[in-house]
C-alpha positions as CSV (number, residue, x, y, z in Angstrom):
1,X,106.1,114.4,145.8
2,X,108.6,111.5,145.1
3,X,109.6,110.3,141.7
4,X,107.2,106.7,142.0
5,X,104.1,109.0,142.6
6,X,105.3,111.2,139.8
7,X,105.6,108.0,137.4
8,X,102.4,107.0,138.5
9,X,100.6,110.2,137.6
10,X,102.2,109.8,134.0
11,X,100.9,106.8,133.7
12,X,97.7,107.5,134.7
13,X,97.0,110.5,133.0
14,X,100.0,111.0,130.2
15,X,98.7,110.1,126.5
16,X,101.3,112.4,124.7
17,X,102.4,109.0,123.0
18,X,99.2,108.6,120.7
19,X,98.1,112.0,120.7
20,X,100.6,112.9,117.6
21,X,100.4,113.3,114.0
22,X,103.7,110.3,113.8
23,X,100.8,108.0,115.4
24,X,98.6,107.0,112.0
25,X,95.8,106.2,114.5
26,X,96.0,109.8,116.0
27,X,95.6,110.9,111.9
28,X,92.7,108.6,111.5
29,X,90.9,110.1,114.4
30,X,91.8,114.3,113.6
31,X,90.4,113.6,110.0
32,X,87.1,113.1,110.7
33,X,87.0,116.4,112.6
34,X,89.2,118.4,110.3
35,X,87.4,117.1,107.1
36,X,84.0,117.9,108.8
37,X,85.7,121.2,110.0
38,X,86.5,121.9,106.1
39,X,83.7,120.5,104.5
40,X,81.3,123.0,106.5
41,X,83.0,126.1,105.1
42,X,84.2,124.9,101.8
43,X,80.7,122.7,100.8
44,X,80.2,122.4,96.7
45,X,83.5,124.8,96.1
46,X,84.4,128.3,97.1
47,X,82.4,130.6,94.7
48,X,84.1,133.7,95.2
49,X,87.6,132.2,94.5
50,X,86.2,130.3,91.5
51,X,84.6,133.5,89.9
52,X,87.7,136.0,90.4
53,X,91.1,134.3,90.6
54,X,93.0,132.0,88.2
55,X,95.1,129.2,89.6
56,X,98.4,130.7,90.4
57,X,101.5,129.7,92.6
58,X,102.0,132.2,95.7
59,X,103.1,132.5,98.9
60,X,101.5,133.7,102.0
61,X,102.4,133.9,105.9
62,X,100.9,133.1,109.2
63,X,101.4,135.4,111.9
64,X,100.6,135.8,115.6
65,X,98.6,138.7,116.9
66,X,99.0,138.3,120.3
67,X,101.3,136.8,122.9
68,X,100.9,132.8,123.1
69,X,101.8,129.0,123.5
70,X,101.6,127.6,119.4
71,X,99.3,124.5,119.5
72,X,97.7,122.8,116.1
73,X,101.1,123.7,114.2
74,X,101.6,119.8,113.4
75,X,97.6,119.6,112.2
76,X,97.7,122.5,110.6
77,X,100.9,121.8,108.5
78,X,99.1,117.9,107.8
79,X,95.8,119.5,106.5
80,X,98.0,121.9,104.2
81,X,100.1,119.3,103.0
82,X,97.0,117.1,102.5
83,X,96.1,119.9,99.7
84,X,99.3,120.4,98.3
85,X,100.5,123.6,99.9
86,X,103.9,123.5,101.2
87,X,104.4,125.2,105.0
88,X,107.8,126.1,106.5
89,X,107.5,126.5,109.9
90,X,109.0,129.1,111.9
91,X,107.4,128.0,115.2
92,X,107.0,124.4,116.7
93,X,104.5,123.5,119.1
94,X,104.9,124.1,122.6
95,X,107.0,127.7,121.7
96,X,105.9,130.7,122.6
97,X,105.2,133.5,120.8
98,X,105.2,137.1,120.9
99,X,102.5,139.7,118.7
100,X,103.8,140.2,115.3
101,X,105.6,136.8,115.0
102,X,105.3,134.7,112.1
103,X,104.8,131.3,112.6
104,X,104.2,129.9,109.5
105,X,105.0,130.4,105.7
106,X,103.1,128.6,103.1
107,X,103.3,128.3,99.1
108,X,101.0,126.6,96.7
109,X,98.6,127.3,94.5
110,X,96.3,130.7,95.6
111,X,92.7,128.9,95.6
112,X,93.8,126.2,97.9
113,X,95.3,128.8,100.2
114,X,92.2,130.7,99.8
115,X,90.3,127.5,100.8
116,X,92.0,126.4,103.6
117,X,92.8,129.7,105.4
118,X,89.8,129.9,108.0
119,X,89.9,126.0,108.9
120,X,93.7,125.9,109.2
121,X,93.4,129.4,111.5
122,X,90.5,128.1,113.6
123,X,92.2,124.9,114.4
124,X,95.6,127.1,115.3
125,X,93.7,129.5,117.5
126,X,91.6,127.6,119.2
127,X,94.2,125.1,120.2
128,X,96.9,127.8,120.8
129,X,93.4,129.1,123.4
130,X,93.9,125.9,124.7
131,X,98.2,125.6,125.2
132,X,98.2,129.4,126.6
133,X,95.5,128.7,129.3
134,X,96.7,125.2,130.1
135,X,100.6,126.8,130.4
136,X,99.7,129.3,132.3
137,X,98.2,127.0,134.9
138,X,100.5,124.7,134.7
139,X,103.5,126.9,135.2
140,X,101.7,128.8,138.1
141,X,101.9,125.5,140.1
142,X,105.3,124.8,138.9
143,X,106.1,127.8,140.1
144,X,105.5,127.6,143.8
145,X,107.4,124.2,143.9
146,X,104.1,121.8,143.1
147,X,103.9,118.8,140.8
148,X,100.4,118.7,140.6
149,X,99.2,117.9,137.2
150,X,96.9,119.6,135.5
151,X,94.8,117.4,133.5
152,X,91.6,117.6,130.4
153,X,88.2,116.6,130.8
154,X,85.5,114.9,128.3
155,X,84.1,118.0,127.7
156,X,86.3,118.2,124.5
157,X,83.7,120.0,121.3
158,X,87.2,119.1,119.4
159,X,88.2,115.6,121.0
160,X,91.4,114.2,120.2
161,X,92.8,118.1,119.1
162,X,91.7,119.4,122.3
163,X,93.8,116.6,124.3
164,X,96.7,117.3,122.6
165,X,96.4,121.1,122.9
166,X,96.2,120.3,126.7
167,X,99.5,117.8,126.4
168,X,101.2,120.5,124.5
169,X,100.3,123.2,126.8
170,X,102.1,121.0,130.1
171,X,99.2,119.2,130.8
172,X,97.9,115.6,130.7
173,X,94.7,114.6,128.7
174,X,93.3,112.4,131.3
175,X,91.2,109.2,129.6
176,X,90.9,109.4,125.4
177,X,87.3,108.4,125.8
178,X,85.1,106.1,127.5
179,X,87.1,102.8,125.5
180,X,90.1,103.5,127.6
181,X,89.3,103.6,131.1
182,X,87.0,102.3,133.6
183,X,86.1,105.6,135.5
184,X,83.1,104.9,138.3
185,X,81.1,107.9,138.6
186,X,78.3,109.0,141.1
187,X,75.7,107.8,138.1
188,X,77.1,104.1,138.2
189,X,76.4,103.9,141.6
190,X,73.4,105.8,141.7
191,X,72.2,102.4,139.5
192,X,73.7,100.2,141.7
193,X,71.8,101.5,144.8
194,X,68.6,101.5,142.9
195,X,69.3,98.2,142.4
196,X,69.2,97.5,145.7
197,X,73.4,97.6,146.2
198,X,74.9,97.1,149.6
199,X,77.6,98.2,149.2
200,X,78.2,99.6,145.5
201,X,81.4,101.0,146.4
202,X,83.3,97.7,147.0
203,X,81.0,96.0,144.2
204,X,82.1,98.5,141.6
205,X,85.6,98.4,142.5
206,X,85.4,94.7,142.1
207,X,84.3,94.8,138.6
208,X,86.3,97.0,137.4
209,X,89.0,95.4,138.7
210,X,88.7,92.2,136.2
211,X,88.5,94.4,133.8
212,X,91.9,96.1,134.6
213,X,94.2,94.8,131.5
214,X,91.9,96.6,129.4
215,X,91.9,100.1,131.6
216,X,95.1,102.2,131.6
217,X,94.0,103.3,135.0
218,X,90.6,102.9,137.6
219,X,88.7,105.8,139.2
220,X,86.3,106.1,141.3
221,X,84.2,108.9,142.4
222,X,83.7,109.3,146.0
223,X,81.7,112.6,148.3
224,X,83.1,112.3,151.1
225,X,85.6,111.1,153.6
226,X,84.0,107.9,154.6
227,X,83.7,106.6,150.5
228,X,87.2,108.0,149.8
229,X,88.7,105.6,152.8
230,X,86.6,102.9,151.8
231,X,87.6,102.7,147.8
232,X,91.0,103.0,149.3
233,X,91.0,99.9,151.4
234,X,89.3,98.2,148.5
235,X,91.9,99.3,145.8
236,X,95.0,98.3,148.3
237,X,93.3,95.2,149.5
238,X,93.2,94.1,145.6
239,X,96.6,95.5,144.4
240,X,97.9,93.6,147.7
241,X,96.2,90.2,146.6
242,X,96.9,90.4,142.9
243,X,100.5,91.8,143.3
244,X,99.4,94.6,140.7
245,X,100.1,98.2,140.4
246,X,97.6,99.3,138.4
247,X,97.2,103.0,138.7
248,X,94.1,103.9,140.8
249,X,92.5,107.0,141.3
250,X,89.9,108.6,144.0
251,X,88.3,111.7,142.4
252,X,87.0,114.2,145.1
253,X,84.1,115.6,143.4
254,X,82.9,119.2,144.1
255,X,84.8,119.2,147.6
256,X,87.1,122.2,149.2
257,X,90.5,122.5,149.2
258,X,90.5,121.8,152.8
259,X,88.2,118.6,152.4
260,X,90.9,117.4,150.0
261,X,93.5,118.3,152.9
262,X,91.8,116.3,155.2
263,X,91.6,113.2,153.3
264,X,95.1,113.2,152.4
265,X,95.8,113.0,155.6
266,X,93.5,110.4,156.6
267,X,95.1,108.1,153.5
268,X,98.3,108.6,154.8
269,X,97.7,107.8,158.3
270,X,95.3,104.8,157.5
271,X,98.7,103.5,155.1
272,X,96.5,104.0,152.1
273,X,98.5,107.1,150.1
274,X,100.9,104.5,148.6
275,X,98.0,102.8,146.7
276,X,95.7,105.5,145.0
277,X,96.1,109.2,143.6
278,X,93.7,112.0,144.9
279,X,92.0,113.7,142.0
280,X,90.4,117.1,142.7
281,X,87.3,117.9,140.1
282,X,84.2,120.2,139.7
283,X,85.0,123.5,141.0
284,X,88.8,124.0,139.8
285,X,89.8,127.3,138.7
286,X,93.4,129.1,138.0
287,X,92.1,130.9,140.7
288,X,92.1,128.3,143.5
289,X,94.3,125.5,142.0
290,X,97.2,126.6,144.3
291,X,95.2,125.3,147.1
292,X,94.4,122.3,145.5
293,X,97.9,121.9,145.0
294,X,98.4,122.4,148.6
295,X,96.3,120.4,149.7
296,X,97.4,117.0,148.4
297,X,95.8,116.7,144.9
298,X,98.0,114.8,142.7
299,X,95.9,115.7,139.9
300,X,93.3,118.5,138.6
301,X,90.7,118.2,136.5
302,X,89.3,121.3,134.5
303,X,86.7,121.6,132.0
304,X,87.3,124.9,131.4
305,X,90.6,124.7,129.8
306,X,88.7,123.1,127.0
307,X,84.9,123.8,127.1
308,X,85.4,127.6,127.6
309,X,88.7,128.2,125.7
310,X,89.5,132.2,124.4
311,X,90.9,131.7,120.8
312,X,95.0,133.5,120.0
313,X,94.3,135.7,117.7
314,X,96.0,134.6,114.6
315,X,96.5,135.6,110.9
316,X,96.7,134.5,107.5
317,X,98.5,136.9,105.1
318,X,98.9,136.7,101.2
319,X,102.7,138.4,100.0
């Protein structure tokens, strides 16, 4: 893969820039969930606290049961903040870390320690979950010489957390939400057809194209060999006319490894490659992703990495 296609996937897919706690829109967004997230366990005040412990200062430390890649340390040091409880951090996000490791140490006073331990550990395991599996993908590509990226779905329980989980762990977050990209799937042009839609391929392509300045990328969703050549010809004929190198993406929905193959091929020979990225989806697994890889896909998208995430085992511990 040259550098311009690897550029091109980055901008396409790459949203590390907003998905940070430095970006005050990215902190707008994580507080609804983590407030909703702390508001669930804590409700009217945690009884148990109130009834047995006075107020005091003390320290306590966060430590790693298992092997993993630290994700949520930059959330979880803004919600402790947020409730006066100083963290020093031991890890930064994107480490890894071994069983036994302590990640974290934080000081304050006991009941807001108390209070915040279970929402400040789910968020760190979950999106740990997330960095590990996404890594671990990400590297086994890496490994065999492959820049295929491995990229998030919509099917994020956690949105904007489980994105950056995904960025952290080597991957790419695909679209924030439905705001940010005009992506065309089988459902639009179901609609279209009912509508009684010639061709909805070329007409959907065509819409979305004036509404490009506001789209960080267009995508389509093809079946088959015939519609993948066809939104290629449409995409190149436009970015030919308008002199505009907007990203634009075929996903191959649901199709093999060796469907994928064969279409790459085809858009190379028909002088259509240069224009659009392949996007293999539905179907992807760590399991098969190396053929994927070989087959052309420029990009994967998984569900699973988020939808179906194993949480890192991780620890609060008062000194």
């Amino acid at each position: 893969m040259d550098f311009r296609r690897e550029q091109l996937i980055k901008r396409a897919y790459d949203r590390s820039f907003f998905l940070t706690v430095r970006n005050p829109l990215y902190v707008e967004g994580i507080k609804a969930i983590i407030g909703s997230l702390l508001n669930q366990d804590v409700g009217q005040g945690d009884v148990t606290s109130e009834a047995l412990l006075a107020d005091k200062k003390i320290k306590a430390i966060i430590h790693a049961k298992e092997h993993g890649v630290l994700a949520g340390g930059d959330e979880f040091s803004w919600l402790y903040a947020e409730n006066g409880v100083e963290v020093k951090r031991r890890k930064k996000d994107g480490e890894t870390f071994a069983a036994k490791d302590i990640l974290f140490e934080v000081e304050g006073p006991e009941k807001a320690i108390l209070k915040l331990e279970r929402t400040g550990l789910n968020i760190l395991q979950r999106m740990s979950g997330i960095a590990t599996e996404t890594r671990r993908i990400a590297d086994k590509i890496r490994k065999e010489g492959f820049k295929t990226a491995v990229t998030a779905t919509r099917k994020t329980p956690w949105g904007y957390l489980d994105k950056r989980a995904v960025t952290v762990g080597s991957g790419f977050s695909h679209r924030l939400g439905l705001h940010e990209s005009v992506m065309i799937k089988d459902n639009h042009l179901a609609s279209l057809k009912s509508q009684g839609m010639k061709n909805p391929v070329d007409f959907a392509i065509d819409k979305a194209w004036e509404k490009r300045k506001r789209s960080v990328f267009l995508e389509i969703e093809v079946k088959n060999q015939k519609e993948a050549l066809a939104a290629a010809r449409k995409f190149r004929k436009l970015q030919e006319q308008w002199r505009d190198s907007k990203p634009c993406i075929i996903m191959l929905d649901n199709m093999a490894p060796a469907d994928v193959k064969k279409i790459a091929v085809s858009m190379k020979r028909a002088k259509l490659y240069d224009f659009i990225l392949l996007e293999a989806s539905g179907n992807v697994s760590e399991d098969n992703i190396l053929d994927f890889a070989r087959a052309g896909a420029d990009a994967c998208s998984l569900g699973k990495i988020t939808h179906s995430v194993k949480a890192i085992d991780i620890s609060q511990k008062i000194l």
